[in-house]
Every structure is written in C-alpha cells, then in structure tokens.
C-alpha positions as CSV (number, residue, x, y, z in Angstrom):
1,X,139.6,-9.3,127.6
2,X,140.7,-7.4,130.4
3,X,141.9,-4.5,128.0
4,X,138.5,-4.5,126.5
5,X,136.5,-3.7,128.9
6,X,138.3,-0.7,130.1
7,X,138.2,0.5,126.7
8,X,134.4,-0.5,126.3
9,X,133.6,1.6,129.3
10,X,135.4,4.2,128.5
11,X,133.7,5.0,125.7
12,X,130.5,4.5,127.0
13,X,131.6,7.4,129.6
14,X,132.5,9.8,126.9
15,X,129.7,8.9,124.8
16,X,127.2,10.1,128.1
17,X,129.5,12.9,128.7
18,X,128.9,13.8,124.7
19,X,125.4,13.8,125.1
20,X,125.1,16.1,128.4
21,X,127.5,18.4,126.8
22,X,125.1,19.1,123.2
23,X,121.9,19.0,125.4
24,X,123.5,21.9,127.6
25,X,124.5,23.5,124.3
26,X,120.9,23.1,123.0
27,X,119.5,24.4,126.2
28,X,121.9,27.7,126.1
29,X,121.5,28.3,122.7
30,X,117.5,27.5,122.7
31,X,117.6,30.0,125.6
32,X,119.4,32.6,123.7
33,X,117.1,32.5,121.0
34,X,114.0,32.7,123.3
35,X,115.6,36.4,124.7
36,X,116.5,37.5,120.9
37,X,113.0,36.6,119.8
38,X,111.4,38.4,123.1
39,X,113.6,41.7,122.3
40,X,112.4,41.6,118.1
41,X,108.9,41.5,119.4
42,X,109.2,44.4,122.0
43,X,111.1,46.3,119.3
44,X,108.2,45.7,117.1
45,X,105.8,46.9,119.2
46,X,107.5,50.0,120.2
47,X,108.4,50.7,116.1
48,X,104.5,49.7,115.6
49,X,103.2,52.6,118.1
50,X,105.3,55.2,116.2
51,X,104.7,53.7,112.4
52,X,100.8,54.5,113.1
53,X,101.1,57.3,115.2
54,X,103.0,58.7,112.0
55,X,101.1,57.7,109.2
56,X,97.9,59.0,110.7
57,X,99.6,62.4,111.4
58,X,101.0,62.2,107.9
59,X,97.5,61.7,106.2
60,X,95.8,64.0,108.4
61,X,97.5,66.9,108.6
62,X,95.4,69.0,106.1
63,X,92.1,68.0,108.3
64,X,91.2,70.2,110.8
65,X,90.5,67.2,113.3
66,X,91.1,63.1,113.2
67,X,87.3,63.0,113.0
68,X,87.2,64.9,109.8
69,X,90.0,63.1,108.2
70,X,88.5,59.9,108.6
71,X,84.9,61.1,107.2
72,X,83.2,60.9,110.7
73,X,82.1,63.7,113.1
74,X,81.9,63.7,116.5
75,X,78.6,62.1,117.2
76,X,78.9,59.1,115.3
77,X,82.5,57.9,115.7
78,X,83.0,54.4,116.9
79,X,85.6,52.5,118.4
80,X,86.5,50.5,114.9
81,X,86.5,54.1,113.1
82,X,90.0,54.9,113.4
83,X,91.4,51.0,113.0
84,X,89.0,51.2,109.9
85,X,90.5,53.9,108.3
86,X,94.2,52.9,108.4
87,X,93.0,49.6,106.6
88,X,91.0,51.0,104.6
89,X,93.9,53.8,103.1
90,X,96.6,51.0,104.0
91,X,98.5,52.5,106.5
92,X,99.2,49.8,109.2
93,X,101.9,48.1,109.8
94,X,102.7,45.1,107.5
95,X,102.6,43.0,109.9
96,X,99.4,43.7,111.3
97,X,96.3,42.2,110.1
98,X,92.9,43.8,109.9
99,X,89.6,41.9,110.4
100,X,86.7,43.3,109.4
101,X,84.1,42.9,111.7
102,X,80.6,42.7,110.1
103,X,82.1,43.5,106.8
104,X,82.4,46.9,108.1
105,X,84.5,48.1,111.2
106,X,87.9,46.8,111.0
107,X,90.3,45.5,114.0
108,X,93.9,45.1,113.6
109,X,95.3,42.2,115.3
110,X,98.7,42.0,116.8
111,X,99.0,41.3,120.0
112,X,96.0,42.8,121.0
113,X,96.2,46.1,119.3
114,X,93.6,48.7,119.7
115,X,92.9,51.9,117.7
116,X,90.3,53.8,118.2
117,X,89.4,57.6,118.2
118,X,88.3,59.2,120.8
119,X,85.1,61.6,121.0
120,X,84.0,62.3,123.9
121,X,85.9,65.6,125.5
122,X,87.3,64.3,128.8
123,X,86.7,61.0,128.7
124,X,90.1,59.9,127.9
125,X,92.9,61.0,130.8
126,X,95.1,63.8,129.6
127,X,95.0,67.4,128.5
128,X,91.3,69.4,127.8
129,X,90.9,68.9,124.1
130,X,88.1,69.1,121.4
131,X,86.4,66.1,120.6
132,X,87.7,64.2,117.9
133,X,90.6,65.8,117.9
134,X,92.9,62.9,119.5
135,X,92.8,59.3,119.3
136,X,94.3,56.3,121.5
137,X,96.7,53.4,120.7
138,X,96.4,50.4,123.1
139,X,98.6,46.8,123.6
140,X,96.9,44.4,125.4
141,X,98.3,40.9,126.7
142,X,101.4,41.6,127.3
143,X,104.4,40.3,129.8
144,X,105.3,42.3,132.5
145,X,108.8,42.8,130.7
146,X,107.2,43.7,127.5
147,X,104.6,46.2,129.6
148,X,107.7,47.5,131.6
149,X,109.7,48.0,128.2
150,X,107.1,49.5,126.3
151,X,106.1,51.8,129.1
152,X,109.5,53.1,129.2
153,X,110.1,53.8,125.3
154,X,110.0,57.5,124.6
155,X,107.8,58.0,121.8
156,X,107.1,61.6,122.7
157,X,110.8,62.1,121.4
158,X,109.9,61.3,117.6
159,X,109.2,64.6,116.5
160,X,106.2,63.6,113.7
161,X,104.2,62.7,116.8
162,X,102.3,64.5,119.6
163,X,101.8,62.4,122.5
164,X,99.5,63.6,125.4
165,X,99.6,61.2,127.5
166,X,99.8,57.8,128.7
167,X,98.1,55.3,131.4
168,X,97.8,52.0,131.7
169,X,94.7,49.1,132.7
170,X,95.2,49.0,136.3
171,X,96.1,52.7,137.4
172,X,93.3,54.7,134.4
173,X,92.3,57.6,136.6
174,X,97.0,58.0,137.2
175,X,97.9,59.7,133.7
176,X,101.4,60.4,133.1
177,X,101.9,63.6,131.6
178,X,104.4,66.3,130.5
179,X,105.9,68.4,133.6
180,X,104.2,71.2,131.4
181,X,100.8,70.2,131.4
182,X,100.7,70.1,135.1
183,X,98.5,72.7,136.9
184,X,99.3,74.7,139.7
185,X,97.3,73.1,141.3
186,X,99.2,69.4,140.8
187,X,99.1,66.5,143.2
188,X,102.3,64.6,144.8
189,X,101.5,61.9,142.1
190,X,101.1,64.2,139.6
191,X,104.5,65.6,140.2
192,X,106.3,62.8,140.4
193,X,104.8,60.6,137.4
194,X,105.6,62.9,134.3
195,X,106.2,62.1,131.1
196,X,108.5,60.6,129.8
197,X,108.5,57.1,132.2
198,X,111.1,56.2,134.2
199,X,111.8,52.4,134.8
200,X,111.0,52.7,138.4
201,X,107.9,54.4,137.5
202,X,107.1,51.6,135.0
203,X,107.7,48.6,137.0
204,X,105.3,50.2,139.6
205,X,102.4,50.3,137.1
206,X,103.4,47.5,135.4
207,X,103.2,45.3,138.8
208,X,99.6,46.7,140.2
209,X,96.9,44.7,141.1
210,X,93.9,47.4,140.5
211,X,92.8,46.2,143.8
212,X,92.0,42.4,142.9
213,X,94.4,40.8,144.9
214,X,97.2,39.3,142.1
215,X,99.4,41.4,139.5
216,X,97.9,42.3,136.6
217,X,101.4,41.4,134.9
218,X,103.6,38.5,135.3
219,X,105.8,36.1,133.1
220,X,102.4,35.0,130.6
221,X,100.6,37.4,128.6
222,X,97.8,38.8,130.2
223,X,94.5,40.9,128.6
224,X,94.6,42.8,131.9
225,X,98.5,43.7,131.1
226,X,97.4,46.8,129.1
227,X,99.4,50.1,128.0
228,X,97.6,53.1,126.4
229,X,99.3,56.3,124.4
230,X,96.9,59.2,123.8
231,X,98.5,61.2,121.0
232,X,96.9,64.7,120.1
C-alpha cells in the first residue's frame, strides 16, 4: 500500500508539471503569433500606401491634374472624391472595402483609411502646388508601434510615386520634407526633420501629446494616432 502511494503521487506531480509545461507552451506560442499577426498588418499598411499611391499615378498620368482625372475641378472636389474614384475604377486594395455614403461618396475602410484630394492651394503642409494637383493618404487608429513603423517606411524610395510630404495628427503645422525643398530661409526643425524619417524622429511624433496632457499613441489603437503622406 505503501508502494502505492508513492507511485499515486508521483504521478499526480508529473501530471501538474504536464500541464504548467503545455500552458507555458500555449502562452509562448499564442505570443508569437500575436507579434507575426502585428508585423502582416503593419506590412499591409505600408504595401496599402504604395498600391494606391501607384494605381492613382498609373490611371492618371495622361490628366493634367488628379482633379481632372477624376472628373472634378477644383471648386467642387470633396473629401469622398478621390476614395470614390478608386472604387468606382476598382483600384483599391483587395482588402479594403468601400462604403458608399449616401449612395454616392465612397470611404474605404481599413483601419481608418482616408483618401481624399486636396483643393485648396496651401492648405495641406508641403511644397506650393496648384490646386488639385495632389492628394493625401491618411491611417488613423493606430498603435504607437504601427505609427512609429509606418512613419519610418520609405515610400518616397518606390520610384512610381512622388511623395511631398508627410505630418502627422499631433504635430500638423511640423511637415517633414525633402532636404531639397527647404528654403534658405529654413528653421532648426526644419533642418533637422527631413524626409525620409528617422526612428528617432518617429518615435518623437509618434509619442506627442498636441498639448492635451496624455500621448496621442500608446499600446490600443487610437483615432488621435494618425499618419498622413501628401504625394504630388
């Protein structure tokens, strides 16, 4: 009986050690999966901004501006104008799905995507140019990894695109441009936040507070976690 016991209780303690060992297995490997699904959306997002950065330069390169390829001119462009168009000729992303709002201005929704054209001369940060003749591409509610990761992709290095510039929700009026757009005239931030972004750079913007008091990026996604590429 004595035998027995031992035995019963052994068993019992390798049956407990067992279990601890496949839960710390299910932990590591549920972690691991959690960081490879993180990195597939991140590279989607960055593969995203240069699939409709391309197709729109693709279709419009015959038009004298992005207002007159998508039918509009100047004064009567809206923000749903641009998004419209590339679900309209079926040039988004396949993984992107457009709503059409009021049966007639579309939105595409992924992750808070925004496309919209811009016609106002000025109004958008960057370099002087003719209205309707660049357009914006904007992620909302993102992580601050995701903002920080995004922010740092070069998409000014794909040679089908021409990006002017890029800023981001809490910093609007701080553009980051190309060394050669600077004026002589430059400022000290100016100078030292060009295009393209370093990570340093990018964790600075990506951790500001726009003056309310608590980060505008953190673990969650956030609306107020916002990056913006003006391409021309």
């Amino acid at each position: 009986m004595k035998n027995k016991s031992h035995q019963s209780g052994y068993t019992m303690l390798e049956a407990i050690m067992y279990i601890a060992l496949v839960i710390s297995v299910v932990i590591v490997f549920m972690s691991v999966v959690n960081k490879m699904w993180g990195r597939y959306k991140i590279s989607r997002m960055t593969s995203q901004v240069t699939e409709i950065a391309k197709a729109i330069s693709d279709r419009c390169v015959a038009s004298a501006s992005y207002a007159e390829c998508i039918g509009s001119n100047s004064a009567d462009i809206t923000t749903g104008k641009m998004a419209t168009f590339l679900c309209n000729e079926n040039l988004q992303p396949k993984d992107m799905k457009c709503t059409f709002v009021g049966g007639m201005n579309a939105h595409l929704r992924y992750r808070g995507v925004h496309v919209t054209l811009e016609d106002i001369e000025g109004s958008t940060p960057g370099r002087g140019v003719e209205a309707g003749k660049y357009y914006v591409v904007r992620y909302k509610w993102l992580t601050k990894q995701e903002c920080v990761e995004l922010a740092t992709f070069d998409v000014g290095s794909n040679q089908y695109i021409d990006l002017d510039s890029v800023y981001f929700y809490n910093n609007e009026g701080k553009v980051f441009k190309w060394k050669s757009d600077l004026t002589s005239g430059a400022t000290i931030w100016e100078k030292t936040h060009t295009l393209p972004i370093s990570n340093t750079a990018a964790v600075e913007m990506c951790s500001g507070t726009n003056g309310v008091g608590a980060s505008l990026c953190d673990d969650t996604p956030k609306e107020t976690c916002s990056i913006t590429w003006v391409f021309d």
